[in-house]
C-alpha positions as CSV (number, residue, x, y, z in Angstrom):
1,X,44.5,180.5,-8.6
2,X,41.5,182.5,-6.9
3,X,41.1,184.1,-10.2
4,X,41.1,181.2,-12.2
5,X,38.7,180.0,-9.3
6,X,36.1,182.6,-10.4
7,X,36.1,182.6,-13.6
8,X,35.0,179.0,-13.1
9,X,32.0,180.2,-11.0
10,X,33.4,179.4,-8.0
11,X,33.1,181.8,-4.8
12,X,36.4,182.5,-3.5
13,X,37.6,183.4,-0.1
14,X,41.7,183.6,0.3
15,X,43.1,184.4,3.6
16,X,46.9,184.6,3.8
17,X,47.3,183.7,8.1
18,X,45.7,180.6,10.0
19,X,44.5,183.0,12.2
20,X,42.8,184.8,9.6
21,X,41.7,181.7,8.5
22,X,40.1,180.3,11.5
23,X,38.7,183.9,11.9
24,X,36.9,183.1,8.6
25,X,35.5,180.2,9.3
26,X,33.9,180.8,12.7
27,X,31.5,183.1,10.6
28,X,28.0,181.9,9.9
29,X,28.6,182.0,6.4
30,X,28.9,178.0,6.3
31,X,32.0,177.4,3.6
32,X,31.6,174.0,0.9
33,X,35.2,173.7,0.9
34,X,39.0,174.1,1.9
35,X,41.6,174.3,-0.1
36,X,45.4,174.0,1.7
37,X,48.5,174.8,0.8
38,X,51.0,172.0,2.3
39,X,53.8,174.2,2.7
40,X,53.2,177.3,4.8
41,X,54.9,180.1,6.3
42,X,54.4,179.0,9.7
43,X,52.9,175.6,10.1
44,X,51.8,172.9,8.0
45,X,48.4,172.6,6.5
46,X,48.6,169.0,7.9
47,X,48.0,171.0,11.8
48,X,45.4,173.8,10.3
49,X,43.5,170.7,8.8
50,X,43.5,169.1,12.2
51,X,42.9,172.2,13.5
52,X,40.2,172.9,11.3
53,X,38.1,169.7,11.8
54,X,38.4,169.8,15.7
55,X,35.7,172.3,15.0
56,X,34.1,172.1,11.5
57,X,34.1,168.1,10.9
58,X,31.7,168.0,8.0
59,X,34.0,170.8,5.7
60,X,35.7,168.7,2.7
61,X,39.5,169.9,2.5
62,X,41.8,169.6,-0.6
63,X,45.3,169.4,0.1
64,X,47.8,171.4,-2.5
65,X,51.2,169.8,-2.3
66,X,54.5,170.0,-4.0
67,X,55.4,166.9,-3.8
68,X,53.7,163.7,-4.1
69,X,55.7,161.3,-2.0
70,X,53.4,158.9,-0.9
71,X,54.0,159.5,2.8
72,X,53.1,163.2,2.4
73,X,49.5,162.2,0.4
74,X,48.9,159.5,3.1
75,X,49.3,162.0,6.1
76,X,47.5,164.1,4.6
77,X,44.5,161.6,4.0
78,X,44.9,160.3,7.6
79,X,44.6,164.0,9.2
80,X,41.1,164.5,8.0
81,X,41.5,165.6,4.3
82,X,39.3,164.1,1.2
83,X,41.8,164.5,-1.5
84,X,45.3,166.0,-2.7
85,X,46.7,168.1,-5.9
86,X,50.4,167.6,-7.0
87,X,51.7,170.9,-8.2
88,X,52.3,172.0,-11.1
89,X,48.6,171.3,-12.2
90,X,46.7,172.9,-14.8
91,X,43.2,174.6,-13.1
92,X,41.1,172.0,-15.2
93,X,42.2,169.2,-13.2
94,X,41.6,171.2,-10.3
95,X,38.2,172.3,-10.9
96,X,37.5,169.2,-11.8
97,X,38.4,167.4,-8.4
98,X,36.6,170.4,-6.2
99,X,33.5,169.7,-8.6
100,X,34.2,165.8,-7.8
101,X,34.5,166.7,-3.9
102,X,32.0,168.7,-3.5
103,X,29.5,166.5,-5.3
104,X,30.6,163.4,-3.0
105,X,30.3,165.3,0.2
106,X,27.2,167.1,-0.5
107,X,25.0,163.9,-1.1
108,X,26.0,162.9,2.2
109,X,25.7,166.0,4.4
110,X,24.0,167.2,7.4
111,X,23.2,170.2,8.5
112,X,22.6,170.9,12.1
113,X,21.1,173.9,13.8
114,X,20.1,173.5,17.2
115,X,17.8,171.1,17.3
116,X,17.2,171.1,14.1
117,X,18.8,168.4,11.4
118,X,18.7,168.1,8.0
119,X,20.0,164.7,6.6
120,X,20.4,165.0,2.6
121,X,21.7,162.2,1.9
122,X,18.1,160.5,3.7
123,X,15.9,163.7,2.6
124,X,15.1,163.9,6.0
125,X,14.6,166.6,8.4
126,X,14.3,166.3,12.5
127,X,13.8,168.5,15.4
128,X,14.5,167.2,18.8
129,X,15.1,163.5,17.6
130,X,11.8,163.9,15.6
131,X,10.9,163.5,12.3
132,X,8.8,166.5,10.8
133,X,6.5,165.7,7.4
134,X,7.5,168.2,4.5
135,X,6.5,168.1,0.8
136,X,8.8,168.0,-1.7
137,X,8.6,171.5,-2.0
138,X,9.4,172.8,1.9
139,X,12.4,170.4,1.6
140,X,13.8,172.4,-1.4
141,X,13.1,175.4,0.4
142,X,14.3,174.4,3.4
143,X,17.6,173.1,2.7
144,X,18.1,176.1,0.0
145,X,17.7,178.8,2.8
146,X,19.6,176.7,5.4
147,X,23.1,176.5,2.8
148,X,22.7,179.8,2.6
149,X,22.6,180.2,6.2
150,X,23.6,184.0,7.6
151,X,22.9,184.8,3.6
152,X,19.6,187.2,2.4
153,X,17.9,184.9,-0.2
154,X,15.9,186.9,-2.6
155,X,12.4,186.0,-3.4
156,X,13.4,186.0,-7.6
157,X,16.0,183.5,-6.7
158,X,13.8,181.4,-4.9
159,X,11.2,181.0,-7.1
160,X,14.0,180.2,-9.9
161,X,15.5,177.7,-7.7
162,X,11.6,175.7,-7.0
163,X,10.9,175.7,-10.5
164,X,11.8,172.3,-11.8
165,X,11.4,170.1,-14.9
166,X,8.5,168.4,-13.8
167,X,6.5,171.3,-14.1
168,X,5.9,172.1,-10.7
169,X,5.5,176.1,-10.7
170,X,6.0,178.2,-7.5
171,X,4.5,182.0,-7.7
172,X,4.5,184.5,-5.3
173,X,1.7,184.1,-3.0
174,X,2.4,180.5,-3.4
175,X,6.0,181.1,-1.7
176,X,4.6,183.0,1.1
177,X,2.2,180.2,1.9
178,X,5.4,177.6,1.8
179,X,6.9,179.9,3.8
180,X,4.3,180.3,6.3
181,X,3.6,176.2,6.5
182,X,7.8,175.6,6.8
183,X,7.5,177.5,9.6
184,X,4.9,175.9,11.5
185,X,6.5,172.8,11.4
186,X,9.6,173.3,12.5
187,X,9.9,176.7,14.6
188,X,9.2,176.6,18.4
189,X,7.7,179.7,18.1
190,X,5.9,180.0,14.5
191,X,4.6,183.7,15.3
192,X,8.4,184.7,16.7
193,X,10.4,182.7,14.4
194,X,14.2,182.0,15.2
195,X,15.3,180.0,12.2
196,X,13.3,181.7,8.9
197,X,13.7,185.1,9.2
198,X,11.8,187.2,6.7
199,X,14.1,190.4,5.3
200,X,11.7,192.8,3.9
201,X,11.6,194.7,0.7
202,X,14.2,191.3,-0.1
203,X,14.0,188.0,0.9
204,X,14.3,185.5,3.5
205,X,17.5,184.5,5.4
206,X,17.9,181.2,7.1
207,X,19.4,182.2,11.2
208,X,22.3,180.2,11.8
């Protein structure tokens, strides 16, 4: 499954323990999703989902499950996961409902760093209960750096990702100005940054 996984395009991470598991997560490498076994060697994936959400609420979790008895989907459902695969199932059907998952829980995150908060469902970004005024641009920029949080963000892929349909074209010196600007609005200390940390010879990486 995790090489079926990547050759979809997906970025896999498979630990075989909940320890190891938990271990993962607690990283500042934020994960879009959890996929869980039902049946495991030592518990069920019903307590590492409760588990799980004690301390990562917003991560979306897939349940894998043998069987499809209604009580098993429903307990699964009421212990904090978003959706459930009968096995056998063929990888399409399961790409297809991360794909589905992740584009449901996405629209409707938050990201929150401090006191710092990023609505994107709202497009809207706050620092101590305050709304700060970004273009269009600083948002993109903002919230590309911040999913990438703990992550080195090249400046190529950057100005790939602000390029857009409508024409709006992001150079070099433009980016450092973007850069510059994002971090006068929402760093406490814009000459001693904490959040937007500048990796040179590379990139930028967001500080989680």
């Amino acid at each position: 499954m995790e090489y079926s996984l990547k050759k979809n395009g997906f970025l896999v991470k498979t630990t075989r323990t909940v320890e190891e598991a938990l271990t993962q997560l607690a990283f500042p490498i934020p994960f879009d999703l959890l996929i869980l076994d039902v049946t495991l060697p030592d518990v069920t994936g019903f307590s590492v989902c409760e588990k799980v959400l004690t301390s990562y609420s917003q991560i979306p979790i897939l349940f894998l499950t043998a069987s499809d008895e209604e009580v098993n989907v429903i307990r699964g459902l009421d212990c904090g996961g978003d959706d459930y695969v009968t096995k056998p199932f063929k990888i399409g059907e399961l790409c297809s409902r991360i794909r589905a998952l992740l584009r449901r829980t996405q629209n409707t995150q938050t990201l929150t760093f401090g006191s710092l908060s990023i609505d994107t469902a709202a497009n809207r970004v706050t620092v101590n209960g305050r709304t700060i005024d970004l273009t269009r641009a600083e948002y993109r920029l903002l919230c590309l750096l911040a999913k990438n949080a703990g992550i080195v963000v090249t400046r190529e892929r950057i100005l790939d990702e602000l390029w857009d349909h409508a024409g709006d074209f992001v150079d070099d010196n433009t980016l450092s100005v973007y850069i510059r600007r994002l971090r006068e609005k929402i760093e406490p200390d814009p000459a001693h940054p904490s959040y937007l940390i500048t990796v040179r010879g590379f990139g930028y990486k967001w500080n989680a």
